[in-house]
matplotlib code that plots the C-alpha trace (Angstrom):
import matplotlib.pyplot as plt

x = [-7.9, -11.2, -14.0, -17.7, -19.7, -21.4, -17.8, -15.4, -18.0, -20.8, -18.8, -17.5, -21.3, -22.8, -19.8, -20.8, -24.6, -24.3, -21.9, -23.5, -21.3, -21.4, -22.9, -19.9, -17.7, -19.6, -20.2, -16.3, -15.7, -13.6, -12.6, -10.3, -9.1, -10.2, -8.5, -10.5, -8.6, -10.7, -10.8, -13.0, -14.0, -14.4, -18.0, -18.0, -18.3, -16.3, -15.0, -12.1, -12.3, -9.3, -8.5, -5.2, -6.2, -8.5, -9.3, -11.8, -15.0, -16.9, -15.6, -13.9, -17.6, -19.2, -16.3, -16.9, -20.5, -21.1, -18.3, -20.5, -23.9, -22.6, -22.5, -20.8, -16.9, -16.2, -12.5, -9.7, -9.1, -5.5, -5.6, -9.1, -8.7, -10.5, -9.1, -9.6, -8.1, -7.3, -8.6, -7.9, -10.5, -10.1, -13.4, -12.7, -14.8, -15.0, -17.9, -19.1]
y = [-50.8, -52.2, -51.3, -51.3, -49.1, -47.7, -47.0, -49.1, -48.6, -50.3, -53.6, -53.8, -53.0, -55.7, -58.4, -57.7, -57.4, -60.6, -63.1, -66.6, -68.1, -71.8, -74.1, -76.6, -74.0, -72.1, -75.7, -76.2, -72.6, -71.9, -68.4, -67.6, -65.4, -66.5, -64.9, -65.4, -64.1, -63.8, -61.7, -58.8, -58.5, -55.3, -56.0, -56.1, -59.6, -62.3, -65.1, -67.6, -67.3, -69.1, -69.8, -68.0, -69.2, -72.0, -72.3, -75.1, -75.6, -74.7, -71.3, -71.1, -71.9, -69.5, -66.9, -67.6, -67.6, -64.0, -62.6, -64.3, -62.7, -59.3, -56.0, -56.4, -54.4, -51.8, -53.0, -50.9, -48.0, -47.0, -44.2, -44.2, -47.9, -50.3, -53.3, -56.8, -57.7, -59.8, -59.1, -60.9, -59.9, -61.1, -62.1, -62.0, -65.1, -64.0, -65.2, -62.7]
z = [62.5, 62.2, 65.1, 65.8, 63.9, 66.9, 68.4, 70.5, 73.3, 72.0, 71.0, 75.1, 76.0, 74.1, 75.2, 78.8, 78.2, 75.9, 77.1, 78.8, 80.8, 80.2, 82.8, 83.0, 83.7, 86.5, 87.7, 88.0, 89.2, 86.2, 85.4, 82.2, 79.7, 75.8, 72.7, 69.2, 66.3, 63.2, 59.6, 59.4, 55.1, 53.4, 53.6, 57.5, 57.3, 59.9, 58.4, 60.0, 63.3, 65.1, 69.2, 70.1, 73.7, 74.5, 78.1, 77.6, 79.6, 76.4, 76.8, 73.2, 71.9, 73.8, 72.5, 68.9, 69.4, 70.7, 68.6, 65.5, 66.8, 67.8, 65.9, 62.7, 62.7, 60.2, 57.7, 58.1, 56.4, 55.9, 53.8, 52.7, 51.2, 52.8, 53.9, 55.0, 58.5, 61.1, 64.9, 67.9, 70.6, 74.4, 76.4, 80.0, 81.4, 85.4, 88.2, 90.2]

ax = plt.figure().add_subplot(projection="3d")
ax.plot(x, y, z, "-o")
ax.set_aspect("equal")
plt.show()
């Protein structure tokens, strides 16, 4: 299973430290649930990032966005071989 470096910690802290809440969807009180699947490389690298879950409002940008800017994941390692693989991470949009 592939993970943040730093530990699974350290990814939730910088989702909650990091995510912006976009201004059309605090404008329409909108609170939702978006699931971004996407391909960790054996290099740590993300590539094909997909929406399992698009709750509009620019929330599926905003999803992709941090995901793209955070810390990069460690591949899975099954066995001591490192492996490319496919991640679906939830962001929990909610106004407070």
């Amino acid at each position: 299973m592939s993970q943040c470096p730093e530990g699974v910690t350290a990814g939730s802290d910088y989702l909650a430290k990091s995510l912006r809440y976009p201004d059309k969807a605090i404008d329409e009180g909108i609170q939702a649930v978006a699931q971004v699947s996407f391909i960790v490389n054996t290099d740590c690298s993300f590539q094909d990032f997909k929406m399992v879950d698009d709750p509009g409002f620019e929330l599926k940008t905003e999803a992709k966005t941090i995901l793209e800017e955070g810390p990069r994941q460690e591949a899975g390692s099954p066995n001591g071989r490192v492996l490319r693989c496919r991640v679906t991470q939830t962001i929990t949009f909610r106004l407070e």
